[in-house]
N, C-alpha and C positions, 0 to 999 in steps of 0.2 A: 642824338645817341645818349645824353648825358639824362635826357628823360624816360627814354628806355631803359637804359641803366637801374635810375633810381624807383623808378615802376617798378621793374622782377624783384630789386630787392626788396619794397613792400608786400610784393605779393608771399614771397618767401618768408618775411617775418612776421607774419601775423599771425600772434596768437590761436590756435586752433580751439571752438568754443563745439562740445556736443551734444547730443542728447539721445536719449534710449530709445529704442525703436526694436518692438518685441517680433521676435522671432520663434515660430513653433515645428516642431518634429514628435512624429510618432517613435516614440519604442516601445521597449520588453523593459520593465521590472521586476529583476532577480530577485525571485525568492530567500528568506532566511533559510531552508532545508534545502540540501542539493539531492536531488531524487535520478535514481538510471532512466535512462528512456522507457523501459518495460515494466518499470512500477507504477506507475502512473496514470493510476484507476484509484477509485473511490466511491465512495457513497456516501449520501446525505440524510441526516433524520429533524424532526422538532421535537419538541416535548413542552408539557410544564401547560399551564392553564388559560391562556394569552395567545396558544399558537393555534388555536381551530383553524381560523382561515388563513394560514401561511403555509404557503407550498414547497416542501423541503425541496426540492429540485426547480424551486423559481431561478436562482440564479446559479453558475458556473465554474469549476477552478478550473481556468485558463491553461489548457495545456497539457489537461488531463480528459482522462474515459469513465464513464460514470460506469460501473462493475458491483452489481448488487451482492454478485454472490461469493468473490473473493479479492476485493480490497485492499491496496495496500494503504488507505490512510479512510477514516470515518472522520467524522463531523457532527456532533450535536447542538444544534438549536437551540437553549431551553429558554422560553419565553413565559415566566413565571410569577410575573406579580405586578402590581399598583397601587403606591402610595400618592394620594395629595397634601399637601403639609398641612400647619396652622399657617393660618394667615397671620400675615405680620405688620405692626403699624410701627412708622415711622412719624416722627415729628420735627420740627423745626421753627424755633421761634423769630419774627420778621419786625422789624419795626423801619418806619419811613420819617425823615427828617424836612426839615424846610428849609433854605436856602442860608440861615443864620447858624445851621446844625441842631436844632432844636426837635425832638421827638417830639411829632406830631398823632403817631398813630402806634397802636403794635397790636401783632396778630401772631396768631398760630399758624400751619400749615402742618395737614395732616392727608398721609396714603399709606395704602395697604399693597402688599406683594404676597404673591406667593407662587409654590414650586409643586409640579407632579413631576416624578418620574418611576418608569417603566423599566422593571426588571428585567434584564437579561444576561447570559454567560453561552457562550463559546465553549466547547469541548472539542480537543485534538487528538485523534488515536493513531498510531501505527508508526511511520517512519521518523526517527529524531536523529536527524547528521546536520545541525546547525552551521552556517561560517560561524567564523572566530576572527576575530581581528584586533590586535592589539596595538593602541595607542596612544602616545605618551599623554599624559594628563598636563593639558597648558597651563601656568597659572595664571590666574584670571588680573585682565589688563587693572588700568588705573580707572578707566572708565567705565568697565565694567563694575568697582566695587563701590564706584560715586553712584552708582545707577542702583544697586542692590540698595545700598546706604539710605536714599533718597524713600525709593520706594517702601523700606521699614521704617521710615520715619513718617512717611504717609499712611500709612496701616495706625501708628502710633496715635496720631493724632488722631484719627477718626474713630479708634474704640472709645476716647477720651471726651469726645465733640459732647459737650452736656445736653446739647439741642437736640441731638439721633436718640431716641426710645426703643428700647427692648422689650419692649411688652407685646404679649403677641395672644393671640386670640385660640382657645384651644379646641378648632373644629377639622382636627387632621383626622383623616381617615386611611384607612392601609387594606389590601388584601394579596398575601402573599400564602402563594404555595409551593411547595415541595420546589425548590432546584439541583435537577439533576443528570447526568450524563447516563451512558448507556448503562446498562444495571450488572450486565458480566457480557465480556468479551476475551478473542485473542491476540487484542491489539493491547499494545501499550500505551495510557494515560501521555501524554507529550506535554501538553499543558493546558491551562484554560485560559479565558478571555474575558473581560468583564464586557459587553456591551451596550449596559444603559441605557437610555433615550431618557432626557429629561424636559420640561417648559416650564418658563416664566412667565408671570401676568405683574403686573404694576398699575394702580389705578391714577388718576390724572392727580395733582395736590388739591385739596378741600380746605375748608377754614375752619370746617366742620368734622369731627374725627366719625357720627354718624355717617353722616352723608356720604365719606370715603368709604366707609365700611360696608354701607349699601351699595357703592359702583361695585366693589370688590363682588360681595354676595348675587348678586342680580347679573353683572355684568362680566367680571375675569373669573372668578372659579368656575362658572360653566363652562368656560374657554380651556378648564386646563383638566374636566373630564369629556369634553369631546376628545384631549389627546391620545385618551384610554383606545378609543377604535381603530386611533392612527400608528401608534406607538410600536406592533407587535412586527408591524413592514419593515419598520424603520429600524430596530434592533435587529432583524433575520438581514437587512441589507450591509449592516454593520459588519455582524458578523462573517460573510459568505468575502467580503473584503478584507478582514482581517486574516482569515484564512487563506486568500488569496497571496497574501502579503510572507505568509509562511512557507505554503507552499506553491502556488501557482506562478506560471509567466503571465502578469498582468498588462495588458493593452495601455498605455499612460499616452498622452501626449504633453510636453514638457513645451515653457516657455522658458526660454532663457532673452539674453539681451545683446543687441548689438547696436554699437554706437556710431551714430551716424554723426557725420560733419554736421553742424552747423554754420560757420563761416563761409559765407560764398566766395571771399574774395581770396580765399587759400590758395595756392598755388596745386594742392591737392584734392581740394573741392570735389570736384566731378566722379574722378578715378575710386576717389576713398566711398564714397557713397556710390557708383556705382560696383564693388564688388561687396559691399555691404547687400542691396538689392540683388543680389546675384545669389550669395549664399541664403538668403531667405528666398529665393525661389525653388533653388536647387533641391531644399528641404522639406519645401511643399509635398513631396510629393510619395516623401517617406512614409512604410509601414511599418509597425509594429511585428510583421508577419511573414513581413517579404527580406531578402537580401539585397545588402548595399553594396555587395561589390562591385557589380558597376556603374557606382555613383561616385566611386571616390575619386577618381583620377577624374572629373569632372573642376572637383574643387579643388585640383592642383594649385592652378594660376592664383585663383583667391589667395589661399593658401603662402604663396611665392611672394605674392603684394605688400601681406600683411608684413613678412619677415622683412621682407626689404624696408619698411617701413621702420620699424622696431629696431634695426641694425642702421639705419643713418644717423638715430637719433643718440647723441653722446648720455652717459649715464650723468643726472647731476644739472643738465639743460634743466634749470627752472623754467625757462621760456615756453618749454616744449612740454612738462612733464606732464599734461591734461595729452596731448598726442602721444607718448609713449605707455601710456597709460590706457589707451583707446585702442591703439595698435597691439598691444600686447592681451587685452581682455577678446579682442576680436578674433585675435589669432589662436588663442589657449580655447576660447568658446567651441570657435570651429573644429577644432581638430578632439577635442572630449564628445563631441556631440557625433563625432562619425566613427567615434573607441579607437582616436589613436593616441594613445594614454601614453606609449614611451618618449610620443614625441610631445607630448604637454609637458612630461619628467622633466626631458633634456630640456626646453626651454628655459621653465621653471628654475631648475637647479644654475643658470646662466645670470639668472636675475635677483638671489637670492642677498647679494650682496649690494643691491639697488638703492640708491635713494630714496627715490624714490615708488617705487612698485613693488617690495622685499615683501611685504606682508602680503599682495594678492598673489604674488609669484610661491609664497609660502603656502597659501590657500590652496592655489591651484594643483600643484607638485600635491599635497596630501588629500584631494580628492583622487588627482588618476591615481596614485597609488593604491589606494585602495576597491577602486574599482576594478583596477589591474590583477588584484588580488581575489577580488569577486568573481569575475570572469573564468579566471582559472579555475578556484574552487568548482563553479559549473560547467568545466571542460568545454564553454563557447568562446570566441574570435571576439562578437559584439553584443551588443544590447538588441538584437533583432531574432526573435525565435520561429522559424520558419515552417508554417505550416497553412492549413485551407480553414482555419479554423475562419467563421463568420460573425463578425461583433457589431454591434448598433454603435452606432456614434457618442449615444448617451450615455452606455456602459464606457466608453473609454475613458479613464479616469483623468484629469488636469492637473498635474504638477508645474510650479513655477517655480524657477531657481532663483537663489537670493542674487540680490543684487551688490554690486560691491562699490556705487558709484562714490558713497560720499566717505571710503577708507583710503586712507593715502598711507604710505611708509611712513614711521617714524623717526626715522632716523635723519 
């Protein structure tokens, strides 16, 4: 008995040790503009000297009817120009010693770089009812201004480096025409968009500042006007997403994280990973385009697990605080990821005063809040816009949520 005894009490006190184990779902990504159901037509143009072979109605805004002939939001294209820089040499001088420290040897090392990119701009016409959302401005932590600090004192030094040369070679070329939106309309201007498309070449280090200069000329400038043919896709696919982003219900599929046991010998083990695997299968099976209502009461019990788990645990357990910590991200995860935001609040606002979890419990509480806010704005329940529409896999866009693994409370 006295070994049974002291068995469950190791099983119960052992440190609970985890790790990330990704988890993905399809949603809807709310637009910046909130549009009526019945506006929700459009039309697409290109322009500008770059767009021969780009097809204004290649790609899509999610959620919308393409309506040539009255519109309630236009789009312009313009794919307008192409510059390649001067090439630029860099140097560095190297020397090699012998085992007593004595310079044996010293050399130079010399490469060249350079950069094209491909003009383009975004034009918005018609509906402009933006969310708004206010708030407060954090001040930025201790670590955050050792990290800023850090980083301008490595900028510092490296303008400074006497070894790096600025001397650059003057064979930049440009061809840029006209950029412009539609010429008159009776839509109103909403904004524009910069969308760029740029590429880098770097040639290997030389000893020799010819010899780099020849990789450069022979080898990567060619590399950065083949980009010329490719560039004009790649700005029209830029834009037709950015626009998306303003107006359309965009198709995402989101990874977030959910923390699995590691410790076999936990008294929790099995239970905690297996409703871990439970809510990642549950999710599988989500669309972007369908309804989840009845999927929620599915993830009840999950749901129930979690809590129970987070509620055993005393606030200030150092022993435990990697488990309360797992339990409380698993449980906030699950419940934002089916849009039940007042119940991530209420949580949230329970934990605020945490030892240890205040600041992810702070995180958490002002993401649903403001999602809660967003939702409203767009007069929907969830992040699921229900309709027949038919999307390839590859247009589905990948968002992955941050991770919160290595922030703890401060306090």
């Amino acid at each position: 008995m006295c070994c049974f005894t002291m068995g469950g009490n190791f099983l119960n006190a052992q440190k609970a040790k985890f790790k990330n184990d990704a988890c993905k779902v399809q949603k809807t990504r709310l637009p910046v503009h909130y549009s009526e159901p019945g506006e929700r037509t459009y039309d697409l143009y290109t322009k500008g000297a770059y767009s021969g072979n780009v097809e204004a109605h290649g790609k899509k805004l999610y959620g919308w009817t393409v309506d040539q002939d009255n519109p309630s939001v236009k789009a312009v294209v313009s794919i307008y120009g192409f510059t390649v820089g001067r090439g630029k040499r860099t140097s560095e001088k190297k020397e090699k010693k012998d085992k007593d420290g004595k310079v044996t040897d010293r050399w130079t090392e010399y490469k060249y770089s350079g950069e094209a990119v491909g003009k383009g701009t975004l034009y918005m016409y018609g509906l402009d009812n933006p969310f708004q959302y206010d708030v407060k401005k954090k001040k930025k932590s201790k670590w955050e201004e050792k990290q800023e600090a850090k980083a301008a004192a490595e900028k510092k030094a490296l303008a400074a480096n006497p070894f790096l040369s600025d001397e650059d070679v003057d064979d930049s070329e440009s061809d840029i025409s006209e950029d412009s939106g539609l010429d008159s309309d009776n839509l109103t201007l909403v904004r524009t968009s910069n969308v760029d498309q740029s590429k880098s070449v770097t040639t290997g280090v030389h000893r020799s500042s010819s010899s780099a200069y020849k990789e450069y000329l022979e080898v990567k400038r060619p590399q950065l006007y083949d980009f010329k043919s490719t560039y004009p896709q790649s700005a029209y696919n830029r834009a037709i997403s950015n626009l998306n982003y303003y107006y359309g219900f965009t198709p995402v599929k989101n990874t977030f994280y959910m923390r699995k046991m590691k410790t076999e010998k936990h008294a929790e083990y099995k239970m905690w990973n297996s409703a871990c695997q439970a809510a990642e299968t549950l999710f599988k099976p989500f669309k972007y385009n369908q309804s989840i209502d009845d999927s929620q009461v599915k993830f009840d019990p999950i749901v129930e697990y979690f809590e129970k788990q987070l509620a055993k645990i005393p606030d200030g357990d150092k022993k435990q605080k990697k488990m309360q910590k797992a339990a409380f991200q698993n449980l906030t995860n699950i419940l934002y990821y089916l849009d039940r935001h007042d119940d991530v609040i209420a949580i949230s606002k329970k934990k605020l005063d945490s030892k240890y979890i205040d600041k992810i419990a702070e995180r958490a509480m002002e993401k649903s809040e403001r999602m809660n806010a967003l939702l409203a704005f767009h007069k929907m329940e969830n992040c699921h816009f229900v309709n027949d529409e038919e999307v390839a896999d590859g247009d589905i866009e990948e968002e992955e949520a941050d991770d919160d693994d290595d922030e703890e409370g401060t306090k």
